[in-house]
py3Dmol code that shows the C-alpha trace and the ligand (Angstrom):
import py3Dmol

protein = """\
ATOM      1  CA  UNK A   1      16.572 -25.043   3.908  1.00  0.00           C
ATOM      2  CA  UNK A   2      17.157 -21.286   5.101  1.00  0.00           C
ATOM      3  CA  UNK A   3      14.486 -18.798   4.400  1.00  0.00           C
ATOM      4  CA  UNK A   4      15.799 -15.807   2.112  1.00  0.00           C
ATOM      5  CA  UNK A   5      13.587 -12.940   1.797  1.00  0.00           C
ATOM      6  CA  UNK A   6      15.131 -11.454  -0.773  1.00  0.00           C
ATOM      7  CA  UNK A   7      11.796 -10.881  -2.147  1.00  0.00           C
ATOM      8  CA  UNK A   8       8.636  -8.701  -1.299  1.00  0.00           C
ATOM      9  CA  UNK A   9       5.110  -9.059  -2.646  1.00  0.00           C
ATOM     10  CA  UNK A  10       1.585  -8.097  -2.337  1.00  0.00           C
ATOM     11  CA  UNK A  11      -0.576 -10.329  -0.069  1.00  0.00           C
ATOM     12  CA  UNK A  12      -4.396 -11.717  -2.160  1.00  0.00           C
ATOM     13  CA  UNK A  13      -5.709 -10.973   1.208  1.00  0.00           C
ATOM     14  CA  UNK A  14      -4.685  -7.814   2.878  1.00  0.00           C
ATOM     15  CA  UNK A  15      -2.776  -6.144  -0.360  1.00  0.00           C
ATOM     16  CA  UNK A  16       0.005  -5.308   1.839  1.00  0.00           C
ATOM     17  CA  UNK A  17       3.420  -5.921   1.205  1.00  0.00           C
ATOM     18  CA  UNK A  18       5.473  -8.259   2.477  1.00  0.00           C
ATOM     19  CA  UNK A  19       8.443 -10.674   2.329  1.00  0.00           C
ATOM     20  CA  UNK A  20       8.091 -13.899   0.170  1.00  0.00           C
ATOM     21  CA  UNK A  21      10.358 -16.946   0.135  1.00  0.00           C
ATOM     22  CA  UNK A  22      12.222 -17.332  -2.838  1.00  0.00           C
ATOM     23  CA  UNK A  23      11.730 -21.487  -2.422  1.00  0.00           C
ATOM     24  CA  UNK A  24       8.303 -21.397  -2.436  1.00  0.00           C
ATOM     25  CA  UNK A  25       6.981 -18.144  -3.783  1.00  0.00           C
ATOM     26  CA  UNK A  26       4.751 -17.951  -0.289  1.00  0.00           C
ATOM     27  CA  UNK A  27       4.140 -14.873   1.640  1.00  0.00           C
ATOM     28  CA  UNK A  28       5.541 -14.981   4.645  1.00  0.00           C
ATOM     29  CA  UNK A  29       3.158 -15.176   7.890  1.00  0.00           C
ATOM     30  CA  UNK A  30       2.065 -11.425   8.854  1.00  0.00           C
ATOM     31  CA  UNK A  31      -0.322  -9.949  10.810  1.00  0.00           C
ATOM     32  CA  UNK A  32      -3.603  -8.226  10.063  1.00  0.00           C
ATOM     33  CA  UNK A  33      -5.229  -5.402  11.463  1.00  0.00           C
ATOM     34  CA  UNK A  34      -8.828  -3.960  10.469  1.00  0.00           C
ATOM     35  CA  UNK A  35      -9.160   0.060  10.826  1.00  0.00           C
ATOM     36  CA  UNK A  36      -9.069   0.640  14.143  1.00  0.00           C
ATOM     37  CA  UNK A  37      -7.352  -2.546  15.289  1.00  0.00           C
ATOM     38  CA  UNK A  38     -10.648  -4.156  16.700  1.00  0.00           C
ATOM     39  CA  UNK A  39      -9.810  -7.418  14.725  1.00  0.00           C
ATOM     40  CA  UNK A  40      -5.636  -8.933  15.335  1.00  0.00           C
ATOM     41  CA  UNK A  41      -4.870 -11.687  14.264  1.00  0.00           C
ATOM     42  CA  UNK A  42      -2.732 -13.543  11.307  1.00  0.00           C
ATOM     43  CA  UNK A  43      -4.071 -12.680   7.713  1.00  0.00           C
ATOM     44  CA  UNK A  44      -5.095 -15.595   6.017  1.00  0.00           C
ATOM     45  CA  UNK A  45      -3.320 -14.606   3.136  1.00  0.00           C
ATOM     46  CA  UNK A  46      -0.230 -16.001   4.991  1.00  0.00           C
ATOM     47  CA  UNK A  47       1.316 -18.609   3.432  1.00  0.00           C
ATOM     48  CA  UNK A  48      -0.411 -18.603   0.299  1.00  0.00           C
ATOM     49  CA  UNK A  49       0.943 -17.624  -3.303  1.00  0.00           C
ATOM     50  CA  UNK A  50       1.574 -13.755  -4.019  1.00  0.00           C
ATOM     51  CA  UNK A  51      -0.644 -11.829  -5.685  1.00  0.00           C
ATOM     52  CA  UNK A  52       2.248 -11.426  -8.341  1.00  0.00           C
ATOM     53  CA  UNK A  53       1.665 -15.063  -9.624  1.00  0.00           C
ATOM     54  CA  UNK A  54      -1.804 -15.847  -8.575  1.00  0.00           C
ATOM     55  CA  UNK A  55      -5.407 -13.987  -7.828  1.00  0.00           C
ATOM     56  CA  UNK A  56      -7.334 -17.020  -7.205  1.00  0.00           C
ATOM     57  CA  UNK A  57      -7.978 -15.947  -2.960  1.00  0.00           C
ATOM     58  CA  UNK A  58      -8.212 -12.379  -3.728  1.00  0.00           C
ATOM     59  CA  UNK A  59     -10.733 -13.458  -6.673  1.00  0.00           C
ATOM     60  CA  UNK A  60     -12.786 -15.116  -3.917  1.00  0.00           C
ATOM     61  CA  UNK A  61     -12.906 -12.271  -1.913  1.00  0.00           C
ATOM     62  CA  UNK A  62     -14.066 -10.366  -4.940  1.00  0.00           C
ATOM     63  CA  UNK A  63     -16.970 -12.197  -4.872  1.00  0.00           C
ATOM     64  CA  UNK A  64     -17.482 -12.183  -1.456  1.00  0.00           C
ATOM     65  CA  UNK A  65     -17.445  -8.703  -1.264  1.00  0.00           C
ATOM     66  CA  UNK A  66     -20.530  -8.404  -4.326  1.00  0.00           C
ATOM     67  CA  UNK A  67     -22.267 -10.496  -2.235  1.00  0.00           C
ATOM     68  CA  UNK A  68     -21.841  -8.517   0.934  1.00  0.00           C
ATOM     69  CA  UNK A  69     -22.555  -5.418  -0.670  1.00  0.00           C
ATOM     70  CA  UNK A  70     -26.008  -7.097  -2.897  1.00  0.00           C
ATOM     71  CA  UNK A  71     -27.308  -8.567   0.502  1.00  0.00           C
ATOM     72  CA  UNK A  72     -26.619  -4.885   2.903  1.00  0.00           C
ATOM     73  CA  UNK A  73     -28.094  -3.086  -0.104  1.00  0.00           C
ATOM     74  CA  UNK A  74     -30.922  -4.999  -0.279  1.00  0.00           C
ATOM     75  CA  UNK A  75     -31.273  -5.096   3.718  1.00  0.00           C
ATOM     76  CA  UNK A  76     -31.549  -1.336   3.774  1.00  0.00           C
ATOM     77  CA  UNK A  77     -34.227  -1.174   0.967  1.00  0.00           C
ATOM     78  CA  UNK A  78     -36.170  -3.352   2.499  1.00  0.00           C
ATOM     79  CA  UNK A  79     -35.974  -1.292   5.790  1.00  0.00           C
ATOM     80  CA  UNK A  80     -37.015   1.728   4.160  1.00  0.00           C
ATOM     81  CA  UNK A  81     -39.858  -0.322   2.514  1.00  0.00           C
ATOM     82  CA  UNK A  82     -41.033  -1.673   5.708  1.00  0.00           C
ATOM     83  CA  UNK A  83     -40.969  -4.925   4.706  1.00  0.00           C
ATOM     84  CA  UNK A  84     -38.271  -6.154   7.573  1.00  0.00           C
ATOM     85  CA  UNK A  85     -37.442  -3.637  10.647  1.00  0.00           C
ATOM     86  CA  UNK A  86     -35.080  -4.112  13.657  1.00  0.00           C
ATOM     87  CA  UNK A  87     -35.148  -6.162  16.707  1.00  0.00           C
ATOM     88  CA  UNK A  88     -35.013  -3.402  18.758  1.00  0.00           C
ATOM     89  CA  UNK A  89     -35.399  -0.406  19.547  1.00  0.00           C
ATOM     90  CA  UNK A  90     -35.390   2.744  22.103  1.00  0.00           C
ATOM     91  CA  UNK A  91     -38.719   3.170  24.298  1.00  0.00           C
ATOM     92  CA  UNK A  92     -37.285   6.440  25.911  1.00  0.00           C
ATOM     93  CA  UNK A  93     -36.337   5.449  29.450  1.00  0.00           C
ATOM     94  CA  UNK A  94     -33.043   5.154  30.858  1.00  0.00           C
ATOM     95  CA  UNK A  95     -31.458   2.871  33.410  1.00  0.00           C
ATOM     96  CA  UNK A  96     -28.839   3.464  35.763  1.00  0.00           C
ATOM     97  CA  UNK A  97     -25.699   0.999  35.496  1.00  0.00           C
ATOM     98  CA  UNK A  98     -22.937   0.440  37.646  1.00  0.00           C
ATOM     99  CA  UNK A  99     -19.826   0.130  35.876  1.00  0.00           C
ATOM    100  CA  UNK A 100     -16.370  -0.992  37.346  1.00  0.00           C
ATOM    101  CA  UNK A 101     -13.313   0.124  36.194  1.00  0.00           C
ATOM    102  CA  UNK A 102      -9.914  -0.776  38.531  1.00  0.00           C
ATOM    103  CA  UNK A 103      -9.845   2.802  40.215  1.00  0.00           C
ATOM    104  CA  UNK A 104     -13.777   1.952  41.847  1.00  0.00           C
ATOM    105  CA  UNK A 105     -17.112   1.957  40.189  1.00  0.00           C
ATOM    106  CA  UNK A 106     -19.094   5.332  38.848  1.00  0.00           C
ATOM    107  CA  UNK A 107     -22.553   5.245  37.095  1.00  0.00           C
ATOM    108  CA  UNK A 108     -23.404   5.533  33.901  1.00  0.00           C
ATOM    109  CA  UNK A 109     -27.156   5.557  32.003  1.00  0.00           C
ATOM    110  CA  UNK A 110     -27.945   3.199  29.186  1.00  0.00           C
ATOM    111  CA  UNK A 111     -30.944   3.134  26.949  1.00  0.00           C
ATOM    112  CA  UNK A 112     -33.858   0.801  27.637  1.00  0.00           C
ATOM    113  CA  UNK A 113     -34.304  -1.570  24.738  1.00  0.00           C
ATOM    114  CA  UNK A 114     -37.450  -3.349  24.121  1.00  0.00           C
ATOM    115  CA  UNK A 115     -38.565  -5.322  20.792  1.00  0.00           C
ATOM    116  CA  UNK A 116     -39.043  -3.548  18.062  1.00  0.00           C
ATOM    117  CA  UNK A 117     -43.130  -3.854  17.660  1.00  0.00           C
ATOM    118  CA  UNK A 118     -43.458  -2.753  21.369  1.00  0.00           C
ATOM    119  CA  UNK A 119     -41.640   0.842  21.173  1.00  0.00           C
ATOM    120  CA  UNK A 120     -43.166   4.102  20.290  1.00  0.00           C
ATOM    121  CA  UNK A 121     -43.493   5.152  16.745  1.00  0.00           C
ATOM    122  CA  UNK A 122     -40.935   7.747  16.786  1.00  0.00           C
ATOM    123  CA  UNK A 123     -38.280   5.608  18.410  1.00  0.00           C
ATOM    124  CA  UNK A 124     -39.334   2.852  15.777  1.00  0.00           C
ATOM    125  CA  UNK A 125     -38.314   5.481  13.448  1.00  0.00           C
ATOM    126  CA  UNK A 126     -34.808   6.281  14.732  1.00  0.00           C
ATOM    127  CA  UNK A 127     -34.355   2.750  15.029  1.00  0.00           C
ATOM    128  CA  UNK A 128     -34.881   2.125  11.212  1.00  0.00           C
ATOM    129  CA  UNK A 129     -32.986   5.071  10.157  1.00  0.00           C
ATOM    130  CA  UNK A 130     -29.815   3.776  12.537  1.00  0.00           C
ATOM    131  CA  UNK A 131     -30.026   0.379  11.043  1.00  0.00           C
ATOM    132  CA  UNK A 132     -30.297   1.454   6.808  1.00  0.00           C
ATOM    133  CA  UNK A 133     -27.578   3.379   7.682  1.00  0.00           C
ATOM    134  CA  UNK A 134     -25.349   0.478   9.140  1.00  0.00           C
ATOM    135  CA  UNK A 135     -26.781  -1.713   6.169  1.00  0.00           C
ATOM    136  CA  UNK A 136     -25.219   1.360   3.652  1.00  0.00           C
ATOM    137  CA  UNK A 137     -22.344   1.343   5.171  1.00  0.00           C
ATOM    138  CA  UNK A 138     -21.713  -2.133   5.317  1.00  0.00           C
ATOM    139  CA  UNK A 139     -22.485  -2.504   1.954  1.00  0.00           C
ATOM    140  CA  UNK A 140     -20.424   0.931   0.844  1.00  0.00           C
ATOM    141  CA  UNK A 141     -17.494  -0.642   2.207  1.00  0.00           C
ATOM    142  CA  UNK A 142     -17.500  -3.842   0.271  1.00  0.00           C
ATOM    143  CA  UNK A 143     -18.250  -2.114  -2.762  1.00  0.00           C
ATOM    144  CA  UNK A 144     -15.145   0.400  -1.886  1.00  0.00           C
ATOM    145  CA  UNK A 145     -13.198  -2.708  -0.832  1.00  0.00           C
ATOM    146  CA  UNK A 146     -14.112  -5.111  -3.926  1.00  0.00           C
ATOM    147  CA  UNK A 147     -12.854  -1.644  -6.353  1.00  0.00           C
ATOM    148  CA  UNK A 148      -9.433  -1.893  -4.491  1.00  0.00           C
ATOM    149  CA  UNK A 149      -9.142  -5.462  -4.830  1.00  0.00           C
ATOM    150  CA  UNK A 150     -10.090  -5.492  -8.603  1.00  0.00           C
ATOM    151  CA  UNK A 151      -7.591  -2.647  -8.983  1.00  0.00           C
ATOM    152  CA  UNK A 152      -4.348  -3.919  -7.697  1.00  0.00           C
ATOM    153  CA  UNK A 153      -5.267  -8.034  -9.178  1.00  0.00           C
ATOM    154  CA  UNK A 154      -5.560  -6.106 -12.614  1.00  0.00           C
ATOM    155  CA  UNK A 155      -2.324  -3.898 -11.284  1.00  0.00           C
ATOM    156  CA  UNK A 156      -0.095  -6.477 -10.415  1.00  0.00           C
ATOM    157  CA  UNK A 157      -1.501  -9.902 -11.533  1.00  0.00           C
ATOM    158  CA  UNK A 158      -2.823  -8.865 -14.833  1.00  0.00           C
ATOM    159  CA  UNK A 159       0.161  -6.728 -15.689  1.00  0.00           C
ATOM    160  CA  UNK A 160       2.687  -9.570 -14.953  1.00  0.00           C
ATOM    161  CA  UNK A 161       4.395  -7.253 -12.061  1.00  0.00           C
ATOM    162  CA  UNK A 162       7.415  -9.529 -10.991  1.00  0.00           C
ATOM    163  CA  UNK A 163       7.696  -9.740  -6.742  1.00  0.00           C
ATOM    164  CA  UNK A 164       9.792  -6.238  -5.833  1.00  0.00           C
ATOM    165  CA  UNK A 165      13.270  -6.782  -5.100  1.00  0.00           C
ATOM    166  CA  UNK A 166      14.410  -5.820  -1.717  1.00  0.00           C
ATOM    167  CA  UNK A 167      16.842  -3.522  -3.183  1.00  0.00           C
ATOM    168  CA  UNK A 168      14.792  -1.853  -5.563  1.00  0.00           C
ATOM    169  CA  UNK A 169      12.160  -0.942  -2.472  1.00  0.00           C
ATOM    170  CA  UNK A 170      14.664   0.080  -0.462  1.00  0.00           C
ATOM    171  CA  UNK A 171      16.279   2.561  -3.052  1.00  0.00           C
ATOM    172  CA  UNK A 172      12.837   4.073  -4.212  1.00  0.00           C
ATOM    173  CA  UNK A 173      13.982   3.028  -7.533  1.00  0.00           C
ATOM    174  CA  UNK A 174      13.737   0.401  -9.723  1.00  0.00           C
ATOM    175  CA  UNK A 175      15.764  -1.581 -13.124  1.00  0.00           C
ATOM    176  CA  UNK A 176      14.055   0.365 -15.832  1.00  0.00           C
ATOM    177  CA  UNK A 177      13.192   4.106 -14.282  1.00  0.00           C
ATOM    178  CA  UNK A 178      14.691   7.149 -16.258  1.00  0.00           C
ATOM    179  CA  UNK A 179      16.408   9.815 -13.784  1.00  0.00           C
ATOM    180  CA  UNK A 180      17.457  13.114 -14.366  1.00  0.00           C
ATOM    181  CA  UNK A 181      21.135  13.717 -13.495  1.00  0.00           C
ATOM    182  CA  UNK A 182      22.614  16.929 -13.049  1.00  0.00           C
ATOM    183  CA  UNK A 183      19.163  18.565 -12.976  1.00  0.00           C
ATOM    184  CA  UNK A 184      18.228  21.134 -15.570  1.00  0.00           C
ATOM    185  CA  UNK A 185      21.833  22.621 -16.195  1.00  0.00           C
ATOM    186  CA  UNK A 186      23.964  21.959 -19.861  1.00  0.00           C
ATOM    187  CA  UNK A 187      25.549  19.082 -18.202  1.00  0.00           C
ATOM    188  CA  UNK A 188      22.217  17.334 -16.766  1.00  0.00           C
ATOM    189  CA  UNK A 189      21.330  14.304 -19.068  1.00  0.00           C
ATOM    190  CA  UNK A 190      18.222  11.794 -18.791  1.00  0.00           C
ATOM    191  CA  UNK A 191      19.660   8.122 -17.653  1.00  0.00           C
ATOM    192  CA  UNK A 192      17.669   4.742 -17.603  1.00  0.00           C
ATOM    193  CA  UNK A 193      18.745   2.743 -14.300  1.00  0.00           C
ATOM    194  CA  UNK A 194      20.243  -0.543 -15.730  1.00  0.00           C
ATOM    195  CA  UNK A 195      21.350  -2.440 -12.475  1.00  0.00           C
ATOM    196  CA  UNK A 196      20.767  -1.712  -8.631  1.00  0.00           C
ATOM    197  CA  UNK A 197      22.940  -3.138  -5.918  1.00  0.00           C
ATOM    198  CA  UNK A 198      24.765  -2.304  -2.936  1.00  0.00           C
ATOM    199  CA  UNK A 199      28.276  -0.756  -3.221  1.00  0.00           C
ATOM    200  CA  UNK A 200      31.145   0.448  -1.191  1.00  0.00           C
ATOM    201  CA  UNK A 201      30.583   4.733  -0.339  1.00  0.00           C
ATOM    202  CA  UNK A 202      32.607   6.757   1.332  1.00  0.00           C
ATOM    203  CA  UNK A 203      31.111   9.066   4.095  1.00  0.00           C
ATOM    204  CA  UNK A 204      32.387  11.314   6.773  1.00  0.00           C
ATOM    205  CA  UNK A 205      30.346   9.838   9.528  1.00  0.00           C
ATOM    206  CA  UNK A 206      29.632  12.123  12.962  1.00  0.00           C
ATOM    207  CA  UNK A 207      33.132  12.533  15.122  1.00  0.00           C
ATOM    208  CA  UNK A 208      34.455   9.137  13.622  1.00  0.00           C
ATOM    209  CA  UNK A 209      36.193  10.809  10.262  1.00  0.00           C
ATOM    210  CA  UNK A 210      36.383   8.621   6.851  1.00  0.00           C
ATOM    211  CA  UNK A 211      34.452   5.567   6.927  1.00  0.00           C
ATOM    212  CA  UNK A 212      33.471   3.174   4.174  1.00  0.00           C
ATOM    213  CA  UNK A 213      29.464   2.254   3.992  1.00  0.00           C
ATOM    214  CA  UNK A 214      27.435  -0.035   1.593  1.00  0.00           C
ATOM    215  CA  UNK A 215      24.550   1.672  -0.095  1.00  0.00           C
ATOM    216  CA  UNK A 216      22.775   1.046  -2.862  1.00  0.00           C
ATOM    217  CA  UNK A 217      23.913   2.354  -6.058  1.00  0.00           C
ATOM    218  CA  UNK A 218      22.100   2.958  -9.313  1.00  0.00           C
ATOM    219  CA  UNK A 219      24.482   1.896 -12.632  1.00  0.00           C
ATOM    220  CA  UNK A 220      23.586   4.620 -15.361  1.00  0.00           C
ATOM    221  CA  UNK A 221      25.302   5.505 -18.499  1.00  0.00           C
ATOM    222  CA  UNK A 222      26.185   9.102 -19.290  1.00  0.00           C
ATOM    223  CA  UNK A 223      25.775   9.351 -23.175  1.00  0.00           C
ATOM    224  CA  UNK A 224      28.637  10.529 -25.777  1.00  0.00           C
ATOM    225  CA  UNK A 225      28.483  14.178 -26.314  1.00  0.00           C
ATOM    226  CA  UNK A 226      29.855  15.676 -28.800  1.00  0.00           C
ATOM    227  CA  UNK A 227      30.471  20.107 -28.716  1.00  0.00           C
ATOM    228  CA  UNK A 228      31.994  22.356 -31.003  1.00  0.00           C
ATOM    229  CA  UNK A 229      35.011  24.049 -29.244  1.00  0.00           C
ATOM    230  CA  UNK A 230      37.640  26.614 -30.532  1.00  0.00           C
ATOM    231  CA  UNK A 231      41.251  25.373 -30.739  1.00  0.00           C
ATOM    232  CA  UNK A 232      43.087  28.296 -30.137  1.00  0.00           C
ATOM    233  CA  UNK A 233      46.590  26.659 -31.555  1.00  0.00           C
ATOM    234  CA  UNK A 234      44.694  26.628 -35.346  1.00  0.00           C
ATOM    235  CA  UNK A 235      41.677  29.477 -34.306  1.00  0.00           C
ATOM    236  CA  UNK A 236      39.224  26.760 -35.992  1.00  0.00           C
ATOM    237  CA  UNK A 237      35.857  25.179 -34.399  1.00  0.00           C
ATOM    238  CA  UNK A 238      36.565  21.566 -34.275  1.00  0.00           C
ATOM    239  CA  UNK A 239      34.263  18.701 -33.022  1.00  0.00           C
ATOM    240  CA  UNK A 240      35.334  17.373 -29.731  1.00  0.00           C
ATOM    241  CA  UNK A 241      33.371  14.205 -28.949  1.00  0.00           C
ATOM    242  CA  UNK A 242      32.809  12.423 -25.460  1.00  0.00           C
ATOM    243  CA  UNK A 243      32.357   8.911 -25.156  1.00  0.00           C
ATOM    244  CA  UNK A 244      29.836   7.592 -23.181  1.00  0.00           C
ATOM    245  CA  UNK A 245      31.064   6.026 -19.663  1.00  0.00           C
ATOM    246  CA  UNK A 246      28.869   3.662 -17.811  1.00  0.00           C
ATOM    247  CA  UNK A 247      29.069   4.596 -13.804  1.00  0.00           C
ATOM    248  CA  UNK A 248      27.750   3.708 -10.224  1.00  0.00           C
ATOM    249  CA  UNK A 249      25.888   6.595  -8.565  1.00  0.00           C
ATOM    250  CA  UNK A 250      24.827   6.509  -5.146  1.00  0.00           C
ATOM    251  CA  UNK A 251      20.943   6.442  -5.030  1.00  0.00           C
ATOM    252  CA  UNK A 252      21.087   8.660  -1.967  1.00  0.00           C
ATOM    253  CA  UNK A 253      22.198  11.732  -4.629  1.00  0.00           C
ATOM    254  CA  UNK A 254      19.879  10.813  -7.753  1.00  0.00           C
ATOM    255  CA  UNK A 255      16.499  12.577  -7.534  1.00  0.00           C
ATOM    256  CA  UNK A 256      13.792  10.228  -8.082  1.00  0.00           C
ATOM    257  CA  UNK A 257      11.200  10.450 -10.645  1.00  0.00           C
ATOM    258  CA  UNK A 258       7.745  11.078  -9.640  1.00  0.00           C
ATOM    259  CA  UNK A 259       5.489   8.247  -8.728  1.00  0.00           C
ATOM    260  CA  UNK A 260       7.558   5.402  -8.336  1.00  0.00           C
ATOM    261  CA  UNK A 261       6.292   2.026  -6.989  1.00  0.00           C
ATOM    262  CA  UNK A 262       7.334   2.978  -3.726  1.00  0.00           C
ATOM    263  CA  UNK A 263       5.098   6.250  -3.871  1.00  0.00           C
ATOM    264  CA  UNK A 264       2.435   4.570  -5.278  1.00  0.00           C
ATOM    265  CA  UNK A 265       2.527   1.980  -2.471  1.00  0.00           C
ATOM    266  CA  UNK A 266       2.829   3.944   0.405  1.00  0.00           C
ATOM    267  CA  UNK A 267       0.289   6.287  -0.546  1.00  0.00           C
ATOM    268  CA  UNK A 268      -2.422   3.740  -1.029  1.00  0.00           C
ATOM    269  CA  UNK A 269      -1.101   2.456   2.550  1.00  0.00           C
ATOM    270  CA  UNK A 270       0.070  -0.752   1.493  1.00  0.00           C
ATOM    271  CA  UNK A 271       3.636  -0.350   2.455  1.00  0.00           C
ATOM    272  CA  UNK A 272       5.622   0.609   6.056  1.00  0.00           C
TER     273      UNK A 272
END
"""
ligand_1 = """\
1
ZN
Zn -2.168 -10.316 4.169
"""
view = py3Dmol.view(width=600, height=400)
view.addModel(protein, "pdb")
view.setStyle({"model": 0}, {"cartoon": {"style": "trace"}})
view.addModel(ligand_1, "xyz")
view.setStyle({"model": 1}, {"stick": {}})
view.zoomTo()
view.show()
């Protein structure tokens, strides 16, 4: 069977978001990249059920993270006690070292490491202060990582968010968001969007006159008006009523509301 991605959801592993098949309700296989880029490879979360329908990986890694963060914490406490220290550390001296690039060799100094027990006291002391503060920040980030992880489970999972349709991500606007249309003039009116697809649009494209493009367009309904206007036949006020018409408007010309999922997703960096 062909793969349609017609679908995009959040990875359990890496949160971002990314093209599911329909079939199977997998995430499609994506890469993974730590700050930085010093770990590449495939994210685990490949293959495996969307965070939209189940948080049983990213629950795991909920817990791994508590227990990353309880054993750095307690790592740095008990460095700061005294009760454990590093391997290593500084005795002072430097070493000359030959390093070789493809344009020659130049020289470079490195520290001298010795064990721990055997290096003066003050370089025992830097030595303890550089490793509780790797231990912190080991443990800071799981902590900061486990919150994220707990947030978007209870975000998505929790609140039942159905996989984004490709549509609705590409438009910046989803079934169900109210626009404003016609801005803050008489005519403007509040519209709920109540279907999204692509549609025929004319455009005058660059040199090449009239051409005929499919966007996506938004189908709102303009509500029955009614206004009081003079007839000038009978010089009375009468009641002229509007009905409401139901029309497709280009997405690229609505103004979209603040915060949509989009927004949301792309500023917590979970989105391209
Ligand atoms: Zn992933």
């Amino acid at each position: 069977m062909k793969t349609i991605h017609t679908h995009r959801g959040h990875c359990q592993k890496c949160l971002r978001v990314h093209a599911i098949d329909v079939h199977t309700g997998l995430v499609a296989k994506h890469g993974y990249t730590v700050d930085g880029g010093y770990f590449n490879g495939e994210c685990y979360g490949s293959g495996e059920l969307s965070l939209h329908v189940s948080r049983e990986l990213t629950d795991r890694i909920i817990v791994l993270c508590a227990e990353d963060d309880a054993a750095y914490t307690k790592r740095a406490e008990a460095l700061k006690a005294g009760t454990i220290t590093p391997e290593t550390a500084r005795n002072g001296e430097t070493r000359k070292v030959v390093k070789q690039t493809r344009r020659g060799s130049y020289n470079t100094y490195e520290d001298v490491m010795v064990p721990f027990a055997e290096a003066p006291a003050n370089y025992q002391r830097d030595a303890v202060r550089i490793a509780v503060h790797a231990a912190e920040n080991i443990a800071r980030q799981a902590r900061d990582h486990r919150k994220m992880m707990i947030e978007w489970a209870a975000k998505i999972y929790d609140a039942k968010v159905p996989a984004y349709r490709n549509e609705d991500l590409e438009s910046g606007l989803k079934v169900g968001d109210v626009v404003r249309i016609g801005g803050k003039t008489k005519k403007g009116f509040d519209a709920t969007v109540e279907a999204i697809e692509d549609r025929d649009y004319q455009t005058f494209g660059y040199r090449r006159g009239r051409q005929t493009i499919s966007i996506p367009h938004a189908r709102i309904t303009r509500p029955a008006t009614t206004a009081k206007v003079m007839n000038y036949d009978t010089m009375k006020m009468e009641v002229k009523t509007t009905p409401a018409t139901t029309y497709w408007e280009a997405v690229r010309s609505i103004k979209k509301p603040e915060g949509t999922m989009v927004d949301i997703l792309k500023k917590a960096g979970l989105i391209d």
